[in-house]
C-alpha positions, 0 to 999 in steps of 0.5 A: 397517782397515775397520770391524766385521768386514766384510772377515774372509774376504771372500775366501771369498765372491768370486765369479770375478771374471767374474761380476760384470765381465760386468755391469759391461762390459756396463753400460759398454757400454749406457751408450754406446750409451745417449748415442749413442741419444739423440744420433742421435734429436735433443734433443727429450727430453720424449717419452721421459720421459713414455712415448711410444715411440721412440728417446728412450725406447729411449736412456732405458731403456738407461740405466736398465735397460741401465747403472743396473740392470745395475750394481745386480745385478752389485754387489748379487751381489757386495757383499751376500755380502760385506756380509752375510756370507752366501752369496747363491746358487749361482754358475750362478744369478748366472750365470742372471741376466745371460744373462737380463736382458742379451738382455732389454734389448737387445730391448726397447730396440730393439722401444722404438726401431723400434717392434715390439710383438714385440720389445718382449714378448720383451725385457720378458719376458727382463728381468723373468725376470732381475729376478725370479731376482735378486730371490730371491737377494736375498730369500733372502740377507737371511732369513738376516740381522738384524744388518746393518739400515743394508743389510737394511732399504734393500735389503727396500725394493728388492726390493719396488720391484722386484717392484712397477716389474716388474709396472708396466713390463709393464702399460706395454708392454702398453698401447702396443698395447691400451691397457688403462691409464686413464692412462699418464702417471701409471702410467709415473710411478709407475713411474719413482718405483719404479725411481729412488727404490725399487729404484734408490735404496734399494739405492744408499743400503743399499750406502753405509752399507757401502761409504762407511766401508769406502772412506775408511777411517771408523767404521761407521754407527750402526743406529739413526738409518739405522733412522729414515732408513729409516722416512720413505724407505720412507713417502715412496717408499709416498706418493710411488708411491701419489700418482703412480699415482692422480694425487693431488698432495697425497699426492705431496707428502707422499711427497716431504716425507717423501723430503726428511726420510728423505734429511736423517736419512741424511746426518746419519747418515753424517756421523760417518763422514765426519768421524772417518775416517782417510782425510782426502784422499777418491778422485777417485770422491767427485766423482761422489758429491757431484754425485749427492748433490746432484741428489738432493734437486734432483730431489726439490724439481722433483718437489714443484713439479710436485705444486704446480701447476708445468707438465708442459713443462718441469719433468716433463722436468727431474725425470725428467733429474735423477733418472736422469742426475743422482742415479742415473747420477753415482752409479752411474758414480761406484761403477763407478769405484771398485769395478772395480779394487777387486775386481780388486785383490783377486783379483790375489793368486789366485795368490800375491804381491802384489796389484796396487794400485788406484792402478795398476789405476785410470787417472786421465785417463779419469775426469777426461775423463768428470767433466768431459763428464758435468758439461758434459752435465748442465748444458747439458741441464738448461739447454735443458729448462727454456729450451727451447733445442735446442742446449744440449740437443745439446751436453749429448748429445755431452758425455755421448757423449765422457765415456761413451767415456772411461769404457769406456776406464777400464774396459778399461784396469782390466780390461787391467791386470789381466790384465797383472798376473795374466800377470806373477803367473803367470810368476813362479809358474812360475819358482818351480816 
């Protein structure tokens, strides 16, 4: 049913299933009070994307931090033992690192909004903290792993991202107040190019090669052309990164050159997947996919223009946009969307009997609520930065405020069926005593 042996004693390997679900509720959660943030601070945008401190830039990072990361490290505790077959760590260190990371970006987005260096310290030290203990399970899980390169080489890239954005975004907080930095613009790019493309991206691109055929039911992807896939993504993100940091738009531009091939040769890559599976109708959640699918390389010809000499206002705004909210939070909704009432579904046999099917764990209306708002709001933002319009802009805000509301009901709804299912299984267990 699903290719090679992936879900051979998955079971075994399934943390409780809060472990993950703290993650993923608390990603729900930041996600709308990232949209609610940024629509109470007004439409100007340009001023989180570039460093400055504020709400803006309070509402940016609990996107980033507050949904993107969060999801990554509650999947990635999940998902890379099931992957890889190994275990990733002791449950209380998975445990360890959201109890970290989650007060971390709470105080840092509020010492970003106020501002007060303080809390801003104290949250980025929490975060890094989280980010770091998640970082060794990683490491120590793929030393143990050499027959997975579509997931093991995309996730190294990750962890090294990691570690590297970790070190930047300390440097950046401490530059609000002492300005050591010779030029924050151009660190606070390389860091978004770190935590978009490298950590972010190659750890969302790794799981896919592992989730997309399992999902529509499809061949496994063959290693050799992820392997060179790989290769130009690690080179564009190294050339990409270096040429941002030292403001040097010709080295940029070869990293993105070399982004645009990596990403060419991963699609040609999964293409054999998607047309010999033997699920032919795909999951609402594919909508989300496309649409990061193709902001992605949008973001990355935005990127280029901006290397070549196109202004600052607006195309820097409109990069940065497409790549947290276009590429990376459609992708990231579009696998919670899926991946919540999968994990569900599977622990819903714990106590014998059937487990609960995704079709009645999953609420449709919610998540066409949410594809709608969130497509409305992109457009309309995308529109009002490049024309400069407040309006559409606001809009778009209040879009991404109603679609996220309807996702955190998707999710509660998952999570409420859940529990009815297992309170059900749990009676009738008792009546079979």
């Amino acid at each position: 049913m699903f290719p090679g042996s992936l879900m051979m004693g998955a079971k075994d390997r399934l943390l409780p299933l809060s472990v993950p679900y703290r993650f993923f509720a608390t990603a729900v959660v930041f996600h709308i009070a990232a949209w609610l943030v940024l629509a109470l601070a007004g439409p100007d945008l340009s001023m989180g994307f570039r460093g400055g401190q504020g709400w803006v830039l309070a509402g940016l990072h609990l996107v980033t931090l507050g949904t993107l990361a969060m999801t990554a490290m509650g999947a990635g505790i999940q998902l890379l033992p099931v992957s890889t077959r190994r275990q990733l760590g002791p449950v209380w260190a998975c445990r360890l690192v959201y109890w970290l990371f989650a007060p971390g970006v709470a105080l840092f987005a509020v010492g970003l909004g106020l501002p007060m260096a303080g809390l801003q310290h104290a949250g980025a030290t929490l975060s890094i903290a989280g980010m770091a203990v998640f970082g060794g399970l990683v490491a120590g899980n793929l030393r143990k792993v050499d027959d997975l390169p579509g997931v093991t080489r995309h996730a190294w890239m990750a962890v090294a991202s990691l570690v590297l954005l970790a070190g930047l975004g300390l440097l950046l907080v401490i530059d609000f107040t002492s300005g050591i930095l010779p030029d924050h613009g151009a660190i606070a790019a390389a860091h978004a190019v770190l935590a978009g493309y490298g950590f972010m991206g190659m750890l969302a691109l790794g799981f896919a090669t592992v989730l997309i055929p399992m999902f529509i039911l499809g061949p496994a992807v063959a290693d050799a052309p992820i392997r060179r896939s790989a290769l130009f993504s690690g080179l564009g993100l190294a050339a990409g990164t270096l040429g941002a940091a030292f403001a040097l738009p010709l080295v940029a531009a070869a990293g993105i050159a070399l982004g645009l091939v990596g990403l060419g040769l991963y699609l040609r890559a999964m293409q054999p997947c998607m047309k010999n599976r033997m699920k032919k109708r795909l999951e609402p959640f594919f909508r989300l996919v496309w649409v990061a699918l193709v902001l992605l390389p949008l973001g990355l010809l935005v990127a280029l223009a901006l290397t070549l000499g196109a202004p600052a206002d607006p195309w820097g705004t409109l990069w940065g946009f497409l790549l947290v909210f276009g590429w990376l939070l459609s992708f990231v909704t579009a696998l919670l969307q899926r991946i919540m009432p999968f994990l569900a579904s599977m622990h819903s046999s714990s106590l014998g009997g059937k487990p609960a099917l995704l079709s009645h764990l999953a609420p449709k209306l919610p998540v066409d609520i949410h594809l709608a708002c969130h497509s409305a709001a992109l457009v309309l933002i995308g529109l009002g930065i490049v024309g400069g319009w407040a309006w559409p802009v606001r809009l778009g805000l209040y879009a991404g405020l109603a679609g996220s509301i309807a996702f955190g009901v998707f999710a509660y709804l998952v999570f409420r069926r859940y529990r009815s299912h297992m309170k059900a299984a749990a009676a009738a267990a008792n009546q079979g005593d």
